[in-house]
C-alpha positions in Angstrom: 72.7 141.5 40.5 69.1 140.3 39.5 68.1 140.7 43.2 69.4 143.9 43.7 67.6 145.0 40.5 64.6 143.7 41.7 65.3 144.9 45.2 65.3 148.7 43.7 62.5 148.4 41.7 60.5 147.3 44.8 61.7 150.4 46.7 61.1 152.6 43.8 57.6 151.3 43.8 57.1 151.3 47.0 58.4 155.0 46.9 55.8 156.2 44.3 53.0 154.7 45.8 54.2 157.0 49.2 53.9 159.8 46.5 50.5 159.0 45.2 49.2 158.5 49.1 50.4 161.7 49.9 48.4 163.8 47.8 50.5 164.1 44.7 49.3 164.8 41.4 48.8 161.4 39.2 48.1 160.9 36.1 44.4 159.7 35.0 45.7 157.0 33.4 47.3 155.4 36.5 45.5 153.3 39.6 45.9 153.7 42.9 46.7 150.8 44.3 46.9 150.5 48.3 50.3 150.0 49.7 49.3 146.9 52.1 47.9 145.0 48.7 51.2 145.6 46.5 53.1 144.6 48.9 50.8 141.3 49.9 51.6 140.5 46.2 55.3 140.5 46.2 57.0 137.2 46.2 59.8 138.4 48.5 59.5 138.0 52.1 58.9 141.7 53.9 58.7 142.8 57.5 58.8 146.1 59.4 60.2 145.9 62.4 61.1 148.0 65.4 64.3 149.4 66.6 63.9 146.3 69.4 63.6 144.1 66.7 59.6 143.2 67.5 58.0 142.9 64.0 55.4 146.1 63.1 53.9 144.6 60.1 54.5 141.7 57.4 53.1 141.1 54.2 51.3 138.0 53.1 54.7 135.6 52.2 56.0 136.4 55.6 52.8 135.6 57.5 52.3 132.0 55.4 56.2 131.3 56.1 55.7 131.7 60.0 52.3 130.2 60.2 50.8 132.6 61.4 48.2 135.5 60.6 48.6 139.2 60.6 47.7 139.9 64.4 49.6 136.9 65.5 52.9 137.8 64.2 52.4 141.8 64.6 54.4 142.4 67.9 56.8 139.4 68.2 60.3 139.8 68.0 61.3 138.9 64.8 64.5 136.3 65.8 61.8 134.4 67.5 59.4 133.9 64.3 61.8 133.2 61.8 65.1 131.5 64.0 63.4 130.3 66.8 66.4 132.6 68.9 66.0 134.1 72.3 68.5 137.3 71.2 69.1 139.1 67.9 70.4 136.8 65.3 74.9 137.0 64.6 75.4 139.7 61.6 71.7 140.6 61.7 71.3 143.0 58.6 68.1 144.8 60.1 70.2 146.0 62.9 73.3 146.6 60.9 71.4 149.1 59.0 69.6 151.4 62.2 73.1 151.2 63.7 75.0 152.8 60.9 72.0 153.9 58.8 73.3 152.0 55.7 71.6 149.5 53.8 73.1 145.6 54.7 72.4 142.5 53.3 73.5 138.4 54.1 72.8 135.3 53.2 71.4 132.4 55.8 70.1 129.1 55.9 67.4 128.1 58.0 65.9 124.8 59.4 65.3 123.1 56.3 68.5 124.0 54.8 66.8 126.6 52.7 69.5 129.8 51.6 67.7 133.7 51.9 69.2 136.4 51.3 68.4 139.1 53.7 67.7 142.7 52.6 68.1 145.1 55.5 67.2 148.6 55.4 66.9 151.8 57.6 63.4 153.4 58.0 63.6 157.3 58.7 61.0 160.1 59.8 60.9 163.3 58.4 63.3 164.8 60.2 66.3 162.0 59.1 66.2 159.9 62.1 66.0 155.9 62.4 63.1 154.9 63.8 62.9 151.3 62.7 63.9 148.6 59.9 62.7 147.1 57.1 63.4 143.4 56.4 63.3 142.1 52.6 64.1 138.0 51.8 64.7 136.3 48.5 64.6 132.6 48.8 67.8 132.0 46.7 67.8 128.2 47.5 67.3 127.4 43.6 70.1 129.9 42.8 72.7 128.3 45.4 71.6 124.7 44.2 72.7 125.9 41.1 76.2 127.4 42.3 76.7 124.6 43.5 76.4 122.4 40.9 78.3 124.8 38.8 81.0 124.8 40.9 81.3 120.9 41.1 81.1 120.9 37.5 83.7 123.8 36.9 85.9 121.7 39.3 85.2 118.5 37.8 86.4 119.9 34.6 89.5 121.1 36.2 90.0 117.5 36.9 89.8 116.5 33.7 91.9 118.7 32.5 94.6 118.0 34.9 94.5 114.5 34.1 94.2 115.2 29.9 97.4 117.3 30.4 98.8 114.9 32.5 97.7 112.5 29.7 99.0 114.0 27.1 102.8 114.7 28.6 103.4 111.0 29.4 102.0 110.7 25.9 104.9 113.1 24.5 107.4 111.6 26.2 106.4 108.4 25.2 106.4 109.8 21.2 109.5 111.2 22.0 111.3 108.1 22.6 109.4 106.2 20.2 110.9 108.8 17.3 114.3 108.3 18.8 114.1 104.7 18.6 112.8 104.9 15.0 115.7 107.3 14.4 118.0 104.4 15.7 116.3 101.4 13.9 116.5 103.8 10.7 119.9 104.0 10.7 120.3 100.5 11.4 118.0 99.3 8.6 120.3 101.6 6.3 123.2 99.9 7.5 121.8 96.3 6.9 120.2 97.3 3.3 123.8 98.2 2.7 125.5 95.2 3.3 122.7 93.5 1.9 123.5 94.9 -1.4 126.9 94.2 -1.2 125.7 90.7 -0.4 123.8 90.7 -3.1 126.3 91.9 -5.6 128.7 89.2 -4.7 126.0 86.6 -4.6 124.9 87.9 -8.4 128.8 87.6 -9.2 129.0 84.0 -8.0 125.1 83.8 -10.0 126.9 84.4 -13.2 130.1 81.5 -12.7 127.3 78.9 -11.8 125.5 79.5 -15.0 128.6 79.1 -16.7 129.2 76.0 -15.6 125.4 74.7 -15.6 125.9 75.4 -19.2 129.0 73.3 -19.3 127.1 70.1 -17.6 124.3 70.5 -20.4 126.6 69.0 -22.8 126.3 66.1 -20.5 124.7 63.6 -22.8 124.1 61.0 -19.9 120.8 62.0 -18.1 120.9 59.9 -15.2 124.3 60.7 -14.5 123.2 64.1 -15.1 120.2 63.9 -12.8 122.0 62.4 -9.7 124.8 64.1 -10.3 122.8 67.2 -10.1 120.8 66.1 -7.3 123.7 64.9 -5.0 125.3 68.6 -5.6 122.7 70.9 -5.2 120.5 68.3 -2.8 122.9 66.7 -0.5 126.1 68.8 0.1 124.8 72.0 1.0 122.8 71.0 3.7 125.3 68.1 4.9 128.0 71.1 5.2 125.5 73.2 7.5 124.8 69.6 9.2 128.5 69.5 10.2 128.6 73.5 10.9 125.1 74.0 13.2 125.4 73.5 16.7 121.4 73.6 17.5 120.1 70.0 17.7 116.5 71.6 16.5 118.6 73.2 13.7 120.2 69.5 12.9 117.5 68.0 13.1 115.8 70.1 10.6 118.8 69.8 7.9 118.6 66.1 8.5 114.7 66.0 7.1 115.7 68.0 4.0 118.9 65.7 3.5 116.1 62.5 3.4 113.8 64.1 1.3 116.3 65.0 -1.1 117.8 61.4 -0.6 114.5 59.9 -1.5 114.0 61.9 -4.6 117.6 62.1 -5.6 116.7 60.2 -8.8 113.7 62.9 -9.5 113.6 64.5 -12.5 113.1 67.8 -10.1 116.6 69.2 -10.1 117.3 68.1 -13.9 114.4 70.4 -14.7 115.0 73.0 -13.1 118.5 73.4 -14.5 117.1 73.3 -18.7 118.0 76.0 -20.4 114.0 76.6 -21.0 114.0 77.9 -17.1 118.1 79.0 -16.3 117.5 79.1 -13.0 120.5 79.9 -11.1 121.9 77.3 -7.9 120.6 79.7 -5.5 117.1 79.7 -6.9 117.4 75.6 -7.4 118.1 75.3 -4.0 115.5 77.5 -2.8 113.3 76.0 -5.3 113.7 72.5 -3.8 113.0 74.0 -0.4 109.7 75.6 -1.4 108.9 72.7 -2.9 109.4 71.1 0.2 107.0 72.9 1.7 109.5 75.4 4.2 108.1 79.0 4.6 109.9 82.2 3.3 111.7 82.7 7.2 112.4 78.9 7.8 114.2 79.0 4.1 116.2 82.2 5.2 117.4 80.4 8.4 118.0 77.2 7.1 120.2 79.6 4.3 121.6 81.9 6.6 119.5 84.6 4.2 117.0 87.8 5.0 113.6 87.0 4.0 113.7 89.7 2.1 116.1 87.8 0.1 114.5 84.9 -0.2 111.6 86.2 -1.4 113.3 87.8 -4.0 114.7 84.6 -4.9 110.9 83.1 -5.4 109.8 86.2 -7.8 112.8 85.4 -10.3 111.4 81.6 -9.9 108.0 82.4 -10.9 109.4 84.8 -13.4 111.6 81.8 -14.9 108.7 79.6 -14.7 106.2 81.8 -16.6 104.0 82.1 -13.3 104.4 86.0 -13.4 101.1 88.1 -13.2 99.2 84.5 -12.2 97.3 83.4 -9.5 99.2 79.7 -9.6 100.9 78.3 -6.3 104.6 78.4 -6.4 104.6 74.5 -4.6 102.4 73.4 -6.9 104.2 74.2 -9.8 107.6 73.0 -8.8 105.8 69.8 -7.6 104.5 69.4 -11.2 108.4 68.8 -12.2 109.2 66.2 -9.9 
């Protein structure tokens, strides 16, 4: 559209100067310029040629692009000069428009892979008839560079939107089973916290008859009898039971350690003190108690007694409530090792 703009507005100027070189009345405040100069000044390539296609006259940017001056170009055919051709260029607009007296344009590249876009229009006498053509060019290499890079642009954001649209459908299918799944573990986890609590109903039942009989064996007056007693109980049988019951050698292996550590520290004062009535500590928390103080983790105690961490760690905040270590930074081991 910019070229054709500019096309027009040369062929209205060239049209008024015709008017002012014929005779017609101009205003004082306009100069008359001479046709050959304004048209030496266009940038556009321009050439009047003959119905035979030999060139009439060019203007300045024609005669610079062919090498050649005004009297050397003036009479050559005009395929020669510009296409270095022996016969009328394929789609030529100069002679599209003397044929059918209609204004024709195209766009070409030549030799240096330069684009034009070639204006061609009929020239008529004064009675209506064709007698030659007038050749207008626009170098519109810049413009195509730019079309082009548009285009490679606008197609390599096509790309990337294909693939981010790709992207993003494996990406909800992918959230799509993952909230299924979550669905799924949800209503396992509600199922397990269930029998958890019921677990942990029965265990608090079973809490409550082992206090009543801890508080029976306080009337003990014998302390050593208490102590290993006590120790044998809570220290020996429990794991010696899952001894006979595990299957795992690793699992064995690991019961077998805690049975000689208790062993060795069956005479302790550990398991006496944690069953005073200062601390009440229940069995469960004794025997989790011991294996803190032994030094287990959180999930090797809840293997080793077939209990969910969750559990277990439970279990610990009771024994730090019961120990008075509630709200402070003081190690759990380090404070059950203080009692042994």
């Amino acid at each position: 559209m910019e070229f054709k703009n500019e096309i027009r507005s040369l062929r209205e100027s060239v049209g008024e100067t015709d008017g002012l070189s014929n005779g017609s009345r101009k205003p004082e405040s306009i100069i008359s310029v001479p046709k050959e100069t304004l048209l030496n000044n266009l940038k556009e390539l321009m050439s009047h040629e003959s119905k035979d296609m030999k060139i009439l006259w060019a203007n300045r940017v024609a005669c610079e692009r062919a090498g050649m001056t005004i009297d050397e170009i003036v009479g050559r055919y005009c395929y020669t000069v510009w296409a270095g051709r022996t016969e009328p260029c394929p789609d030529c607009p100069v002679l599209n428009a003397m044929e059918k007296g209609q204004p024709h344009e195209t766009e070409v590249f030549d030799e240096n892979g330069n684009a034009w876009l070639i204006h061609g229009y009929p020239i008529r006498d004064s009675k209506g008839n064709i007698t030659s053509g007038m050749e207008i060019a626009i170098d519109i290499t810049d413009r195509k560079r730019t079309e082009e890079s548009l285009q490679q642009y606008r197609d390599h954001l096509e790309e990337l939107v294909k693939s981010r649209t790709l992207e993003l459908s494996k990406k909800n299918e992918e959230l799509l089973k993952e909230m299924k799944g979550r669905i799924y573990i949800e209503k396992q986890l509600k199922k397990r916290e269930q029998e958890l609590q019921e677990k942990s109903r029965y265990l608090e039942e079973v809490n409550i008859a082992l206090r009543v009989l801890l508080k029976q064996r306080e009337k003990d007056k014998q302390e050593l009898e208490e102590n290993v007693l006590t120790n044998m109980r809570k220290s020996l049988l429990p794991y010696l039971e899952k001894v006979r019951n595990v299957r795992a050698s690793a699992d064995r292996d690991i019961y077998l350690d805690i049975l000689e550590s208790s062993m060795k520290s069956i005479v302790s004062p550990f398991y006496r003190n944690m069953t005073l009535k200062q601390f009440n500590l229940t069995p469960k928390e004794i025997e989790v108690a011991n294996l803190v103080k032994e030094g287990n983790t959180t999930k090797e105690i809840a293997g080793l007694l077939i209990l969910s961490p969750r559990t277990i760690d439970l279990h610990r905040l009771h024994i730090r409530g019961k120990l008075g270590l509630k709200s402070k930074n003081i190690n759990l081991r380090s404070s059950l090792l203080s009692y042994s």
